[in-house]
C-alpha positions as CSV (number, residue, x, y, z in Angstrom):
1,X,-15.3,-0.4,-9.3
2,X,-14.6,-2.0,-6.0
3,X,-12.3,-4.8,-6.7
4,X,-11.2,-3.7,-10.0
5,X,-11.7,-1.3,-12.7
6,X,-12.4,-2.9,-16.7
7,X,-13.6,0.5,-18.0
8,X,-10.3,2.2,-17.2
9,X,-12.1,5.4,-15.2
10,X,-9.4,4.7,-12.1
11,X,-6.7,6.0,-14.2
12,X,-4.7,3.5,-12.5
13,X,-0.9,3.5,-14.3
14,X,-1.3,0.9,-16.7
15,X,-3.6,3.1,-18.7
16,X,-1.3,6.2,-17.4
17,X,2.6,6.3,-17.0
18,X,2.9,2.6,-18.7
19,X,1.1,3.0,-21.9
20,X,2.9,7.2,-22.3
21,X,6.0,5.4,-21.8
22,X,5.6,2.7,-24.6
23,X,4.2,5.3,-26.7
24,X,7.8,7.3,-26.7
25,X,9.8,4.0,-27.3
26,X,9.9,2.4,-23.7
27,X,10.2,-1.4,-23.9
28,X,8.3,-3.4,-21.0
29,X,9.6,-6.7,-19.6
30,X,7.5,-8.7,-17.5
31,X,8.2,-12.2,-15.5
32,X,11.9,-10.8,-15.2
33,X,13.3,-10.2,-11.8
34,X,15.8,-7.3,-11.0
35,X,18.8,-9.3,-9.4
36,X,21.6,-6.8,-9.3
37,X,22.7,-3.2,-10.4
38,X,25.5,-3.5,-12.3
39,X,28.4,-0.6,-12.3
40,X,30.8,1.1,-14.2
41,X,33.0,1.7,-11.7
42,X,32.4,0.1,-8.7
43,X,34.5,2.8,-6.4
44,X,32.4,5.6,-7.8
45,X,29.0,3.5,-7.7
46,X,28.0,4.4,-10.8
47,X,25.4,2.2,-12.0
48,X,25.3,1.7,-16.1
49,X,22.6,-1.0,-16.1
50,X,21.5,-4.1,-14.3
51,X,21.3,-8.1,-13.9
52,X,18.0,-9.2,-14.5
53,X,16.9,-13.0,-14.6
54,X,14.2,-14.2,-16.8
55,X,11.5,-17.0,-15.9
56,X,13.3,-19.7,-18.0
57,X,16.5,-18.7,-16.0
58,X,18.0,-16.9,-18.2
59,X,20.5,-14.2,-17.1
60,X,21.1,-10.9,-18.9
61,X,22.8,-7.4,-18.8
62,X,21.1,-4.2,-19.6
63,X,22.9,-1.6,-20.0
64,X,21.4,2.0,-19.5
65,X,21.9,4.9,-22.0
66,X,22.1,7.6,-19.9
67,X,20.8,6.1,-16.1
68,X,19.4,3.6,-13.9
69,X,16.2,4.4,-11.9
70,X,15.2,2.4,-8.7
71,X,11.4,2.2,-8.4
72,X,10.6,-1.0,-7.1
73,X,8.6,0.3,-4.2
74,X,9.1,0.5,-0.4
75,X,9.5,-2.9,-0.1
76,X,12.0,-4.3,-2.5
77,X,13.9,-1.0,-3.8
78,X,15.7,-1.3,-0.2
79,X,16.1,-4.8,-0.7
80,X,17.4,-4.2,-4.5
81,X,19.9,-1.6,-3.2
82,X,21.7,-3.8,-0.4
83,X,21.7,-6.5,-2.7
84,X,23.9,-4.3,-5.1
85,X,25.8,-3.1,-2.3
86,X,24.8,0.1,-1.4
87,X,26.0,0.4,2.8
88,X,24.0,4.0,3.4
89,X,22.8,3.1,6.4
90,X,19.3,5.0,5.7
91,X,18.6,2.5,3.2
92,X,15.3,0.7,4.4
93,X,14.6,3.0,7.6
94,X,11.7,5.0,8.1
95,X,9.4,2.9,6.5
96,X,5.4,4.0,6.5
97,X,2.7,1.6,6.2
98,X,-0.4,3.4,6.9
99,X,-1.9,1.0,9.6
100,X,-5.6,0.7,9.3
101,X,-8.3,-0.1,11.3
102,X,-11.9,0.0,10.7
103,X,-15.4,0.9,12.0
104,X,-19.2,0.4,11.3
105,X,-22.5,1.7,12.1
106,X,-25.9,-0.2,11.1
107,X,-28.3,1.7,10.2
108,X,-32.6,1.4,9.9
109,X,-32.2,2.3,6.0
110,X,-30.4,0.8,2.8
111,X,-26.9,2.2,2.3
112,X,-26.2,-0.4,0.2
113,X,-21.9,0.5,0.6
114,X,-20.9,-1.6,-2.1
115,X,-22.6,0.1,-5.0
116,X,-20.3,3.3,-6.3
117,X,-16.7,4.5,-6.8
118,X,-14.1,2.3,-4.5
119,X,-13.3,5.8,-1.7
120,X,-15.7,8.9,-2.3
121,X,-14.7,10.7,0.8
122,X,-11.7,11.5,3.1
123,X,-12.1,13.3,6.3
124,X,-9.5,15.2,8.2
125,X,-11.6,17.1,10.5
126,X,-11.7,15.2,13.7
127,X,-7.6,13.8,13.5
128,X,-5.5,14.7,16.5
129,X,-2.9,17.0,16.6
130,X,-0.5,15.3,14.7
131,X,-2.1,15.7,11.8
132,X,-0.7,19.4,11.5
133,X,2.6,18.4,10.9
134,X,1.2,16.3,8.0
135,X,0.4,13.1,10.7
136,X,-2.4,12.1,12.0
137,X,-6.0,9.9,11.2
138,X,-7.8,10.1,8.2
139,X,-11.4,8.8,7.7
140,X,-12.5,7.6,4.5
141,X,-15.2,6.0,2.8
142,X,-14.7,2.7,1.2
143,X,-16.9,0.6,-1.2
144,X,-17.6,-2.4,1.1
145,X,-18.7,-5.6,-0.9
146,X,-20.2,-8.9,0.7
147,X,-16.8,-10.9,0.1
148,X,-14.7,-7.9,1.4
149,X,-17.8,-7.3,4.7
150,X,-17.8,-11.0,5.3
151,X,-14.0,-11.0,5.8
152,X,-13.4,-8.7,8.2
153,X,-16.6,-8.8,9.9
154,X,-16.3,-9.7,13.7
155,X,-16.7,-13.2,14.6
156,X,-18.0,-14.8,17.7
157,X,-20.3,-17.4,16.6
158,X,-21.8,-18.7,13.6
159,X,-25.1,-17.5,14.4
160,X,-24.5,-14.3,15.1
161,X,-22.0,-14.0,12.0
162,X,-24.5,-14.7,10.0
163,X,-27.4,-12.4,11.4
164,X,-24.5,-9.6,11.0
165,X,-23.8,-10.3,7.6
166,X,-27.6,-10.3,6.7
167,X,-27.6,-6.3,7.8
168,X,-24.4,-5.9,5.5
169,X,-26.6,-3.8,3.2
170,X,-27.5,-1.5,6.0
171,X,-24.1,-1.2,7.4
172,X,-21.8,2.0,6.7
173,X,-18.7,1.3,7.2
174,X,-15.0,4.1,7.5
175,X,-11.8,3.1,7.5
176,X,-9.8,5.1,10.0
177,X,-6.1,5.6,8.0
178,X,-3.3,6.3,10.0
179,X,-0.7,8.9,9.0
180,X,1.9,7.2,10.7
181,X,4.2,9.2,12.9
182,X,6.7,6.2,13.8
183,X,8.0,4.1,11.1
184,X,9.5,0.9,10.5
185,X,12.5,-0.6,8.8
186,X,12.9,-2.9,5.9
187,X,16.3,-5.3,5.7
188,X,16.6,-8.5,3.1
189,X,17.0,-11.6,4.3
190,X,19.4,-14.4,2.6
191,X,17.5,-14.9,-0.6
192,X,17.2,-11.0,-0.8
193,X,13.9,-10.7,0.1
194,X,12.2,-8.3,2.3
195,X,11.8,-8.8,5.7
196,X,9.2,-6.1,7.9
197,X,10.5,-4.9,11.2
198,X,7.2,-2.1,12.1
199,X,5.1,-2.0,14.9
200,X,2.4,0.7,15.4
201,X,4.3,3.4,18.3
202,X,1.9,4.8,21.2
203,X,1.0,8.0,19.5
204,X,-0.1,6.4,16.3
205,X,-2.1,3.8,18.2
206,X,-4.0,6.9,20.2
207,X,-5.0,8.9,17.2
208,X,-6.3,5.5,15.5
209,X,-8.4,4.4,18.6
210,X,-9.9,8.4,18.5
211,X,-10.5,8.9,15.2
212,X,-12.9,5.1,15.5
213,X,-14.3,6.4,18.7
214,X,-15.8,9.5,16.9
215,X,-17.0,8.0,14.2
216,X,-19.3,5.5,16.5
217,X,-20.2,7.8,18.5
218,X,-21.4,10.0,15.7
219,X,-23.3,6.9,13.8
């Protein structure tokens, strides 16, 4: 359940939206890449399909019956839409990424993290005042296997590394999720690929650094 879910008990959207839109007629095309949308009239913007090219190479046209939708993600719609010359200049702005950073207590007991549902818990009680308006820290429980402890795990020497690792069992780890206040912007580059302008603003970085100091404290 950690890394990945055979059993389907996620609910994650390829057992969800995908397979209720094949069941009403939907057609699904994978290895195809979105390069354009194309338009009816270009004055009016009004899209009536788009350009999409295949992994062979292979270029096509499909046109929409009744209308286009854009949901490529906060990534690449942006990048989708100045490609096909859209010019609102909110197109890629205010972009949230959630920045993350993470605490752990050891404790004299198995915990034994990794066993169990991938995020049990989400805790909203200690975030800063931001979190009123809809921003501020969460805390959460993750499902912490060895490959996933042993990667982001401090390092300072190979030793001690490894003496840490050995206590991954007892460890309980949180992962303090920012609701970000500031954002970021997303812009394509040549190819039309996305290129990340973000960094984390003062206030954001504050309620992070609080919401890891009270967990510690309290473990």
């Amino acid at each position: 359940m950690c890394e990945g879910d055979d059993s389907g008990n996620k609910q994650n959207m390829l057992i969800t939206f995908l397979e209720d839109a094949t069941r009403n007629g939907a057609k699904i095309l994978t290895k195809a890449k979105v390069q354009k949308i194309c338009y009816e009239d270009k004055a009016k913007k009004k899209a009536k399909g788009v350009y999409v090219e295949f992994e062979t190479g292979k270029v096509a046209t499909l046109f929409a019956k009744r209308c286009v939708v854009v949901a490529a993600g906060s990534l690449n719609t942006p990048c989708l839409l100045q490609r096909s010359g859209f010019t609102n200049p909110n197109i890629g702005k205010n972009l949230h990424l959630h920045p993350v950073c993470g605490a752990y207590g050891i404790f004299s007991k198995d915990i034994n993290s990794y066993l169990g549902a991938p995020m049990t818990t989400a805790c909203k009680e200690f975030a800063m005042g931001p979190m009123k308006n809809g921003y501020g820290t969460f805390l959460e429980c993750p499902s912490v296997h060895s490959g996933l402890g042993a990667l982001s795990w401090n390092w300072k020497d190979a030793e001690s590394y490894r003496k840490s690792l050995l206590k991954l069992k007892n460890s309980s780890s949180i992962i303090v999720l920012q609701r970000d206040n500031g954002g970021g912007e997303v812009v394509a580059d040549q190819d039309g690929k996305p290129i990340i302008h973000y960094k984390v603003c003062k206030e954001d970085e504050a309620s992070m650094l609080e919401g890891k100091y009270i967990f510690e404290m309290s473990s």
